[in-house]
C-alpha positions in Angstrom: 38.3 189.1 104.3 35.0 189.7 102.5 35.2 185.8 101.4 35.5 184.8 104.7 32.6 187.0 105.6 30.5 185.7 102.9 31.2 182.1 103.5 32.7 181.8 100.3 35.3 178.9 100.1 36.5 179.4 96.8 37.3 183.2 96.9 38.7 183.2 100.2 41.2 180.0 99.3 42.1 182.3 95.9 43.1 185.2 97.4 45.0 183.7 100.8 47.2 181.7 98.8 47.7 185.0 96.1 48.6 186.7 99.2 50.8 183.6 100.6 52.6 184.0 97.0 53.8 187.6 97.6 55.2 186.9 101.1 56.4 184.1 99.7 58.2 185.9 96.8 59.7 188.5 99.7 60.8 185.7 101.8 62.9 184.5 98.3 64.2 188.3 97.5 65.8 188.5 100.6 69.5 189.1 100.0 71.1 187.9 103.3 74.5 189.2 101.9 73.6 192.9 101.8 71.0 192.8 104.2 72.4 191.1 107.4 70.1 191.4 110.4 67.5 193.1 108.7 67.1 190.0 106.2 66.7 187.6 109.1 64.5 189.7 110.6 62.6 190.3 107.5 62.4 186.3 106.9 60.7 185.9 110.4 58.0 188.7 109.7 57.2 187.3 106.9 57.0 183.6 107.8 54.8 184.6 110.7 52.5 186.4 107.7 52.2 183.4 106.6 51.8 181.3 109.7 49.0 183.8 110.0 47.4 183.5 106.6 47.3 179.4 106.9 45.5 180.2 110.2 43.2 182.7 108.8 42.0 180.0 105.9 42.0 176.9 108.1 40.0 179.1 111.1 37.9 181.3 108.7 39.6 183.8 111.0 39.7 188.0 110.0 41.3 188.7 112.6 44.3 187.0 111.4 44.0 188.3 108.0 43.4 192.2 109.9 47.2 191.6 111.5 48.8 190.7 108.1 46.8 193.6 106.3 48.0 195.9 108.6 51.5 194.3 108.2 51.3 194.7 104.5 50.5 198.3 104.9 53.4 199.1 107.1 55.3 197.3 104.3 54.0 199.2 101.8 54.6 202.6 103.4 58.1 202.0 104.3 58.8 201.2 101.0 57.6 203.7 99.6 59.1 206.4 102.0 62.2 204.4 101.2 61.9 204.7 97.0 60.8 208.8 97.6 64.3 209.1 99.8 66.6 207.2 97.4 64.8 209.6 94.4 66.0 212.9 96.5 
């Protein structure tokens, strides 16, 4: 977001497609075996992050890149809420 803000081309194409690369890497780790509906609908979230991120470097758009960080963070705290149940 801060490359995007400071006009910097090379930074903000860095770290979109680093971030592309993790939702791409979810999109392969789905197991659509185990995880039924919830895979689908994981695959569709994370497509659309990605929809989003393309958009975000093509537009030089942060409001694009606001939706998939908060995304992310939603991620992030479910599974993290998930790993502290499974512990107990």
């Amino acid at each position: 977001k801060k490359a995007i803000e400071d006009k910097d081309i090379e930074k903000r194409t860095y770290w979109i497609n680093r971030s592309s690369a993790i939702f791409a890497e979810l999109i392969n780790s789905l197991n659509y075996d185990n995880g039924g509906q919830i895979a689908h609908y994981l695959n569709g979230l994370y497509v659309y992050q990605l929809k989003l991120l393309s958009e975000a470097n093509i537009y030089n758009d942060t409001t694009k890149l606001d939706e998939v960080m908060n995304v992310a963070r939603e991620l992030l705290s479910a599974w993290k809420e998930e790993t502290e149940n499974a512990v107990d």
